[in-house]
N, C-alpha and C positions, 0 to 999 in steps of 0.2 A: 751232817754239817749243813745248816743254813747259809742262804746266802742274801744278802741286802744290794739291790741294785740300784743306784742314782743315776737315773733318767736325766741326763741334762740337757736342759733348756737351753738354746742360747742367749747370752747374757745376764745370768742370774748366779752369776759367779762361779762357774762350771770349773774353770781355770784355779782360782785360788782353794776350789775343793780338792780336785785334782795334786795341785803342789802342797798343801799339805796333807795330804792322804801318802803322799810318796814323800818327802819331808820326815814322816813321824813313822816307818815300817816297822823297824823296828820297838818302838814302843808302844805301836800298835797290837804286836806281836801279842804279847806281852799281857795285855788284855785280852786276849784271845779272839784277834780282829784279823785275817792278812788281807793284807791287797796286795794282788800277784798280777801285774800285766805280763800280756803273755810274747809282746816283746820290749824288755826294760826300759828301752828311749822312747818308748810308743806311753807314756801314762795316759793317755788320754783315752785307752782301751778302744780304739775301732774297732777290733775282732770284734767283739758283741756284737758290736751292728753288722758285719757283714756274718756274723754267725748268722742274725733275721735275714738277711737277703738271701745268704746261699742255701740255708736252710726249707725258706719259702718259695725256692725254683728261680728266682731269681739270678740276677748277674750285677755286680757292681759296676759300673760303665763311666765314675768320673775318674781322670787319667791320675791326675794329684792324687788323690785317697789310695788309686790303685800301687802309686810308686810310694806311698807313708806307707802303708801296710806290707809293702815288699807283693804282691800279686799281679798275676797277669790275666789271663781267661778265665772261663769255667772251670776249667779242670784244674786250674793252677788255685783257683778261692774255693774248692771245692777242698781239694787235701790240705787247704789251711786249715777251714774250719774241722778239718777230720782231726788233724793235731791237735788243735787247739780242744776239743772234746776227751782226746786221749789223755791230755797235758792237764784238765783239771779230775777227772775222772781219777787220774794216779796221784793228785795232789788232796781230792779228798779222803783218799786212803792212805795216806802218810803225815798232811800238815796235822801238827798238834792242835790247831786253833780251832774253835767250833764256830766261828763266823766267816764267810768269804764278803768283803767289802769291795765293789767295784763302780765307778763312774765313768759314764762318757755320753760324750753329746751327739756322737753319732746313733746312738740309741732313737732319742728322738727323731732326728734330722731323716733317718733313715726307716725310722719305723712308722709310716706314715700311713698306712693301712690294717685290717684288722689283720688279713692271713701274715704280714712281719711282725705283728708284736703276738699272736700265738705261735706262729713258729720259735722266735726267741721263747716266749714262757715254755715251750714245750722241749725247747734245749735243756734250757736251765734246770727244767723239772727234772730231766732224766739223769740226772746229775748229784744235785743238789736236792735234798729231803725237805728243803721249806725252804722259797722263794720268794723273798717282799721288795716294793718299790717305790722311790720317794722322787718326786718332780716338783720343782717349783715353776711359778708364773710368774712373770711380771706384768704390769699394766701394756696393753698394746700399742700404746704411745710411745711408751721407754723401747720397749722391745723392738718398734719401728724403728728409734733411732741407733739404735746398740746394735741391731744388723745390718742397717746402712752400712755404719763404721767397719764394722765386720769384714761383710762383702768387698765391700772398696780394698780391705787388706789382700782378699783373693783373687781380685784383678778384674772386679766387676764396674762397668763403665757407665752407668746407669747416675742421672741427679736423684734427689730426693725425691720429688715428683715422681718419675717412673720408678724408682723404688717400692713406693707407696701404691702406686699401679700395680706392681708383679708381686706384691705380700699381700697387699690387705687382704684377700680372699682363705689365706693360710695360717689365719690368728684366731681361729674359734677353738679356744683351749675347752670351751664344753665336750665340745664334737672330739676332739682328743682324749680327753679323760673318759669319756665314757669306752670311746676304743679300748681301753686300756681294763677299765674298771669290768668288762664283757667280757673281755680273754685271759685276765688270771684273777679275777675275784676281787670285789668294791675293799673287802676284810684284809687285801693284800697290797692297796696301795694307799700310799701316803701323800695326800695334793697337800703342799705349804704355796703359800703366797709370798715371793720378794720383796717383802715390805718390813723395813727395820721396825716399826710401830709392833711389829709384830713377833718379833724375835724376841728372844731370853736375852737381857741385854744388849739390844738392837743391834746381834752381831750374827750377820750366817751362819761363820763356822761353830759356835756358839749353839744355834738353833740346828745346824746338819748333823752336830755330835749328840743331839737332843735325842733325833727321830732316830739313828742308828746304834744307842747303848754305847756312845766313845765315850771316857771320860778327859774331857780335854785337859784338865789340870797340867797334868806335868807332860805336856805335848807342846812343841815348837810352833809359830805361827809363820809362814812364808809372806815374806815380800806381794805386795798388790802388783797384779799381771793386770797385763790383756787391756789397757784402758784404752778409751774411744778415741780416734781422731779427732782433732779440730781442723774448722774448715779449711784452714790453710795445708793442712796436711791431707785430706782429703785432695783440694785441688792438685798438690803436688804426686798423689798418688793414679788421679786419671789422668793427668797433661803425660809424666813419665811412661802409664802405658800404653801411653799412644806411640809411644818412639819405641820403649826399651818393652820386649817382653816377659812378662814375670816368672811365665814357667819357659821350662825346656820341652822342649817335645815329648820325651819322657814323660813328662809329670813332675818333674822336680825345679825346687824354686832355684830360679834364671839368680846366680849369684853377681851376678854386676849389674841387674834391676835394683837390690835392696843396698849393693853398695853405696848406688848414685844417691838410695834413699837418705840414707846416714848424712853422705855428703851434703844432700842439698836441706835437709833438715837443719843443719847447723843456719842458715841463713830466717829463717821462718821464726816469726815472734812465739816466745815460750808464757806462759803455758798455751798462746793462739786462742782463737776465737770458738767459744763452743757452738756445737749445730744443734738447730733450735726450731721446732714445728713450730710454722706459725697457727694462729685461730683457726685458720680453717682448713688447716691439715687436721688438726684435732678433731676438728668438729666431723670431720669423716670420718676419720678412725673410730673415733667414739662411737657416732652411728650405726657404720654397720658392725659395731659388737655389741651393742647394749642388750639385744636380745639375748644371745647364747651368755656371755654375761652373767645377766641376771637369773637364768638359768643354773649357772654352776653354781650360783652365790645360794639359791634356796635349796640343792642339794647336798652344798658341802661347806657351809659357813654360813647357816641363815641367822645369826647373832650380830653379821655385820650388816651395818647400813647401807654399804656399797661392797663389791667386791675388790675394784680401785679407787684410789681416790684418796684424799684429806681424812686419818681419824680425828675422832672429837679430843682428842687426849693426847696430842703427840709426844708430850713429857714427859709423861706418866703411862707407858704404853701396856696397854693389857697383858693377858698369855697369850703366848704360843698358840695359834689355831691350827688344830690336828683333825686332818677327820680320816680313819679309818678305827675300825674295830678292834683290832690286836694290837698288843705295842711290840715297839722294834726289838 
């Protein structure tokens, strides 16, 4: 059994892959595709990532992640990942399907170094008889702004400004991919670009069912998740936790933080004001990427004129740009 792993980016639509990946099981099935998270309300597969953490001697240590995944200490993320080994090990010897399809964003978030993302490949390997992997990028402008939003949902208290301070340093998707392309092979990963110009019909799930052999035809499409705050809902997200706490000490989301949220949202203009880099937020961001950048761009898309940016064509959009070796 193979197995295809999406590396999710954040905010490159990780969520709507996700919901219909879980959406269509069944007739995934079917195709000979499963995706099997390893606990049912968890689709967003964290085990993988703290498979790379516990795996690589590590210790997970954010409180939230530790109460979503249901863990505690070492020893407690230690016999998780031992089940969760056991749990696919007996599923590649039983499921009928010859592909294991799985996505989550703690993958990246969390595999931030080489010894986590060889430990995960060297999980998976022991497991699984062929291991491949598809991540996408967006421009580091969108991405700046798409984790702002983000964040702010997890109760980070920070403007745009100091946002842009505590990331920019952690947007050199070269310095990534090559981590990545060193520890299970250039032939085994698949880097796409976030960019509709660029898609089979300017549609993700469209181009995700491209790279991974789904035939989307007669598969369901979910409802659009996860979209970004506007600023007014931003504001109301830090004034709020400044009074009401979002988690519980546990780690679990404070339910009369999100209630107040509901409630006070009804007051706040719809669709609200979008948040918006000015000139010379860009002009930094751009900067300090343009190198590594331009880097990724002459080894894994040197056909494009830019890696982000305006194409010449945007009505008429090219193919799909793929760059690995094998196909899915």
């Amino acid at each position: 059994m193979k197995a295809i792993i999406h590396i999710g980016t954040q905010k490159t639509g990780t969520t709507t892959i996700q919901s219909f990946l879980n959406l269509n099981r069944s007739a995934l099935s079917s195709q000979g595709i499963r995706f099997e998270p390893f606990t049912p309300r968890n689709i967003a597969q964290m085990e993988l990532g703290l498979a790379a953490i516990v795996r690589a001697g590590d210790i997970l240590d954010v409180k939230g992640k530790r109460y979503a995944i249901g863990v505690r200490g070492r020893e407690s993320q230690t016999a998780f990942v031992d089940r969760l080994e056991a749990r696919l090990r007996a599923g590649v010897a039983e499921w009928p399907e010859h592909t294991f399809l799985a996505s989550s964003e703690q993958i990246h978030a969390w595999c931030y170094n080489p010894a986590r993302i060889t430990a995960l490949h060297t999980f998976l390997r022991g497991i699984f008889g062929d291991v491949r992997y598809v991540v996408y990028y967006r421009s580091q402008e969108d991405f700046m702004l798409s984790t702002y939003s983000e964040n702010i949902r997890r109760g980070e208290m920070l403007t745009l400004d100091e946002h842009i301070d505590d990331m920019i340093g952690k947007m050199n998707f070269n310095r990534r991919v090559q981590m990545w392309s060193d520890a299970v092979g250039r032939e085994n990963l698949t880097v796409r670009l976030f960019d509709p110009a660029l898609m089979p019909n300017r549609d993700l799930l469209d181009d995700f069912c491209a790279q991974t052999g789904v035939n989307r035809a007669p598969l369901q499409t979910p409802p659009r998740k996860n979209e970004s705050l506007s600023v007014e809902e931003i504001a109301l997200y830090r004034d709020l936790n400044r009074r009401v706490p979002m988690m519980l000490r546990n780690g679990a989301a404070n339910p009369l933080f999100f209630l107040l949220v509901r409630l006070m949202r009804r007051r706040l203009p719809q669709p609200g004001t979008r948040v918006r880099l000015s000139e010379a937020q860009r002009a930094r961001i751009r900067a300090r990427n343009a190198e590594s950048n331009e880097l990724l761009r002459q080894r894994y898309f040197p056909e494009l004129a830019t890696l982000f940016g305006p194409r010449q064509s945007p009505d008429s959009p090219p193919p799909a740009h793929t760059r690995r070796t094998n196909s899915a």
